[in-house]
C-alpha positions in Angstrom: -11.0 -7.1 -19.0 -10.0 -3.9 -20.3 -8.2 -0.3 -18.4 -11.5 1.3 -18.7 -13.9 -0.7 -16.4 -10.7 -0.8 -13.6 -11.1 3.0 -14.3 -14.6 3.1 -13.8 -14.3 1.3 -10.6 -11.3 3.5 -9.1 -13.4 6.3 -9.6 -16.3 5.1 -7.7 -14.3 3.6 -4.8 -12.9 7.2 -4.7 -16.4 8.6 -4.2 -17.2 10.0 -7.6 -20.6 8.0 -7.7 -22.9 6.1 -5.8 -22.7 2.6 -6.4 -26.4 2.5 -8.5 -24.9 5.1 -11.0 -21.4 2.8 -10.7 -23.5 -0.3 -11.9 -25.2 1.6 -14.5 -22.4 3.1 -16.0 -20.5 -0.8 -15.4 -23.7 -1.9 -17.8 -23.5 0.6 -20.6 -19.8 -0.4 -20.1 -20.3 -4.5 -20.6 -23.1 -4.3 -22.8 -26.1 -5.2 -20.5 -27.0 -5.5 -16.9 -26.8 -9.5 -17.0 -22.6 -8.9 -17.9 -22.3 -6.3 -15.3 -23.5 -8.4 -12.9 -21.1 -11.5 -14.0 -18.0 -8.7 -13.8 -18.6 -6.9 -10.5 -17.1 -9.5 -8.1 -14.1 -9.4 -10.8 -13.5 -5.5 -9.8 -14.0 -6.4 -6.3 -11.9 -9.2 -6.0 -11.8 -11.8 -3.0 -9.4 -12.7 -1.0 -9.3 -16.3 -0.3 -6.7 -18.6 -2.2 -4.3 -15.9 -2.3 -2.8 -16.2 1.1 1.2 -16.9 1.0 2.0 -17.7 4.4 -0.1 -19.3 6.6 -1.7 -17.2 9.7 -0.3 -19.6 12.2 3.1 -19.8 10.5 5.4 -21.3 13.1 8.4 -19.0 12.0 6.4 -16.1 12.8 4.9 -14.0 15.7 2.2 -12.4 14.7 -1.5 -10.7 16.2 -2.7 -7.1 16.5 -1.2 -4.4 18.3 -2.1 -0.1 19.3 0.8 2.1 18.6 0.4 5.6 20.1 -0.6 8.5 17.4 -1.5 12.0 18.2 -5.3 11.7 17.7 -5.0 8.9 19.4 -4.6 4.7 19.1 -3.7 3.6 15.9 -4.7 -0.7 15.4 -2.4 -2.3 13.2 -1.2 -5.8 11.9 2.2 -7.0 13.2 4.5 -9.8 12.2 8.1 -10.5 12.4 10.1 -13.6 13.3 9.9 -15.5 16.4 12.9 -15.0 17.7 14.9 -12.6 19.8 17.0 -10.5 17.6 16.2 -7.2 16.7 14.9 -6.6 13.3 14.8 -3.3 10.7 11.1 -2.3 10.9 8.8 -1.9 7.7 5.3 -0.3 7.7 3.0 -2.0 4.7 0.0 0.1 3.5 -2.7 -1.2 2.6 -4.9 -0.1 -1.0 -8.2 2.0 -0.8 -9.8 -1.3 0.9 -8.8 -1.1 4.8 -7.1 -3.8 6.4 -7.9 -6.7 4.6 -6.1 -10.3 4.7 -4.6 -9.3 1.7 -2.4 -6.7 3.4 -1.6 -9.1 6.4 -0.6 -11.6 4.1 2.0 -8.7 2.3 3.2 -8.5 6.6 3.7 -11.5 6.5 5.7 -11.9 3.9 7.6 -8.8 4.7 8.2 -10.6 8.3 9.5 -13.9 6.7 12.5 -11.9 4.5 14.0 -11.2 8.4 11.5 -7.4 9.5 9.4 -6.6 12.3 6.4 -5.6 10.0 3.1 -3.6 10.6 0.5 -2.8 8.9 -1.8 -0.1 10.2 -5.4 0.3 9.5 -6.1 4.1 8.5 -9.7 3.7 9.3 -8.5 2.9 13.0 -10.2 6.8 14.0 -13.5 5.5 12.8 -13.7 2.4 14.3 -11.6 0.4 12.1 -12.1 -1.4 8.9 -15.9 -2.8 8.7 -16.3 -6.5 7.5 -18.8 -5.4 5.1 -16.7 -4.0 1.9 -19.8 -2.3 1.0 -19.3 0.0 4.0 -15.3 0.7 3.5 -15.7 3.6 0.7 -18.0 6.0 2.5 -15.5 5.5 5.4 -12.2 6.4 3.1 -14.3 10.1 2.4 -14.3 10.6 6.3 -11.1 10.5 6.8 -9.1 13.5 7.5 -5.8 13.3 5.0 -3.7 15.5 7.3 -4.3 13.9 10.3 -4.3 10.3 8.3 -0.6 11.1 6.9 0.2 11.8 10.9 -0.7 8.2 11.8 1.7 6.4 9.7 4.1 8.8 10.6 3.7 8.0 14.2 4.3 4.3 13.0 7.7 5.0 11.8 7.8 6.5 15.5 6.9 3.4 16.7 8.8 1.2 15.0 12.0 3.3 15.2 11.9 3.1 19.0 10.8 -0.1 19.7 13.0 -2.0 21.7 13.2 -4.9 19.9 14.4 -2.8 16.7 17.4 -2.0 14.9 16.4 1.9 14.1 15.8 1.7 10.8 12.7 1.9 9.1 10.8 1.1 5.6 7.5 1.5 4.1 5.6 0.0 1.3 2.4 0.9 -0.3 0.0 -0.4 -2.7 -2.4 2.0 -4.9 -3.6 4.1 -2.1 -1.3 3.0 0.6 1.2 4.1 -2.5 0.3 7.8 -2.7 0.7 7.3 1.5 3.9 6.0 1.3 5.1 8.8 -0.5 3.6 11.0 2.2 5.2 9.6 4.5 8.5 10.0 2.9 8.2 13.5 2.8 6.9 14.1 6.5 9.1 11.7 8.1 12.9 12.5 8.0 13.3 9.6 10.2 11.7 7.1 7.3 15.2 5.3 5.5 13.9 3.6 3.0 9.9 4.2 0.3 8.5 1.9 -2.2 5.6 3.5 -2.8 3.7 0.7 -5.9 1.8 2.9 -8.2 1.0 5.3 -5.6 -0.2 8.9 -6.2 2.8 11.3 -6.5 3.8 13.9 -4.0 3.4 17.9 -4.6 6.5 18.6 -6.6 7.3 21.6 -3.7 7.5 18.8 -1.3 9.5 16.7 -3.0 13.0 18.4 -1.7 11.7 17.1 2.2 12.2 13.2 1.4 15.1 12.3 3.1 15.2 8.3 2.7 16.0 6.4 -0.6 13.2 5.6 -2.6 12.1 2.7 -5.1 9.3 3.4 -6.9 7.0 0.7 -9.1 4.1 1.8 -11.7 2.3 -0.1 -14.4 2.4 0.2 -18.0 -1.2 0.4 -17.9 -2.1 3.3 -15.5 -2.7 6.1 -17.9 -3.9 8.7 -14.8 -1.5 7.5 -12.0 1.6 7.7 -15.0 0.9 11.1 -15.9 2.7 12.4 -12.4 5.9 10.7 -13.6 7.6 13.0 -15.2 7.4 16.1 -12.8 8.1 13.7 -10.1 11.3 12.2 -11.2 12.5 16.1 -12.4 11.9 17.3 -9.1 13.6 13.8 -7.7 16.8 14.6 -9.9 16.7 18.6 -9.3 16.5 17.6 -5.2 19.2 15.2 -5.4 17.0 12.5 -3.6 18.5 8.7 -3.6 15.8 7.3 -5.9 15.4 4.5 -8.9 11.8 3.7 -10.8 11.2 0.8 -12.3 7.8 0.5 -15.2 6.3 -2.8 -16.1 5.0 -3.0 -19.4 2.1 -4.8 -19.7 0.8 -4.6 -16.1 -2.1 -2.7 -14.9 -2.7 -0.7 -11.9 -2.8 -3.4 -8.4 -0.5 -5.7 -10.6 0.8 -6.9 -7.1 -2.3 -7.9 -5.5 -2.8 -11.6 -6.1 -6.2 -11.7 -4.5 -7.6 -9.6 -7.4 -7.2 -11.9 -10.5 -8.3 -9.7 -13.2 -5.3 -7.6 -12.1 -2.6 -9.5 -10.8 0.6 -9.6 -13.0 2.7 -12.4 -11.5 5.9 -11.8 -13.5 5.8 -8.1 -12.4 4.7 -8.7 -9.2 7.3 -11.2 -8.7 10.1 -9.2 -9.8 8.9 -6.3 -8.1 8.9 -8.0 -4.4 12.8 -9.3 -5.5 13.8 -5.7 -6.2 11.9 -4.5 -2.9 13.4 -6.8 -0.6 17.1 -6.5 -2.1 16.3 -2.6 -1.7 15.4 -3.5 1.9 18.3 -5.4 2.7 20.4 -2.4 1.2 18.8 0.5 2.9 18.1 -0.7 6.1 21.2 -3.3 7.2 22.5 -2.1 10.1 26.1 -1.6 10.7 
């Protein structure tokens, strides 16, 4: 499948159409209604047969958890190893889909490499993520972006000062949750460590606010997202800010998300997680 109909699609999970003119465009696109139709749950992806680690891992303690935010309760996804040390937080963002198993999966995984992880649900304000993903985009337009960018701040709140923590604190992001990782990097001084994956840049004025180190991943193939690079990584160097970014040729935007098969890159995927845990285990060791 080619960069255009993954365009297509971004741009109506973003709002810019209603999903008849999406699948009419998606038609002119494939060459007939009868090829759309055989594509769309391509674009859409699924999510079973992609989970790493099990649910009920024994290693693990996981389940659902409130964090306090300042509109509010803010439901997220928590994992981290069953045992009674305390553990460097990391906050893992979820793409433009809400909470998904996906994203608990990424927790998860996060949890098993030795981090109290959470994963918050943005859509937490308006009742959460619906189970119907026909319901999730007109949700994503509701949301209030200032106040949205507050909430995962107050999760690197949470996870600083939880008990059970070491202090220090990561975040990851995919796609959307990438553009919010880099919020979050410049609102939170408190926030050690970014790896924002293919995420929306940063206004270049704010860029001189991020205090944590950050590691950022794009794709080869992401023509719109790629375009930010440049004035991003000036105002990076001009700002002095601890940062590396790593491109992988070949890859589209989502490479990492293994539920979405038309998009999923495993050799950049894979080497992408090695460089984000070794950047973990750099940035937020304690001692």
């Amino acid at each position: 499948m080619n960069q255009p109909f993954f365009d297509l699609y971004d741009d109506y999970k973003k709002g810019a159409m209603d999903r008849r003119e999406f699948f009419k465009r998606l038609a002119h696109l494939a060459g007939g209604t009868a090829a759309a139709a055989a594509l769309l749950p391509l674009l859409e992806g699924g999510y079973a047969g992609a989970q790493v680690v099990a649910a009920d891992d024994p290693r693990l303690q996981t389940g659902y958890i409130e964090y306090p935010a300042d509109e509010g309760k803010v439901r997220a996804y928590s994992a981290r190893p069953k045992d009674s040390a305390k553990h460097s937080g990391v906050i893992v963002i979820h793409e433009n889909r809400g909470l998904n198993p996906h994203t608990e999966d990424v927790a998860r995984r996060v949890a098993l490499e030795g981090y109290s992880a959470v994963a918050p649900d943005a859509l937490s304000p308006l009742g959460g993520t619906p189970s119907n993903p026909d319901e999730i985009r007109a949700l994503f337009q509701k949301l209030d972006g200032k106040a949205n960018i507050r909430n995962f701040v107050a999760a690197v709140r949470y996870l600083k000062t939880d008990p059970q923590s070491t202090g220090k604190v990561g975040c990851m992001g995919f796609c959307w949750g990438g553009g919010v990782t880099n919020q979050v990097a410049v609102n939170s001084p408190d926030l050690a460590a970014g790896v924002p994956f293919y995420g929306a840049q940063p206004a270049i004025e704010d860029v001189p606010k991020i205090k944590a180190s950050l590691l950022i991943h794009y794709a080869g193939q992401d023509e719109r997202i790629n375009a930010g690079i440049p004035a991003f990584e000036a105002a990076l160097k001009k700002a002095a800010i601890d940062y590396k970014i790593f491109m992988y040729e070949g890859a589209q935007h989502a490479f990492f998300n293994d539920s979405n098969a038309t998009r999923y890159h495993k050799e950049s995927a894979q080497l992408a997680w090695q460089r984000t845990i070794d950047f973990f285990k750099e940035k937020l060791k304690t001692g």
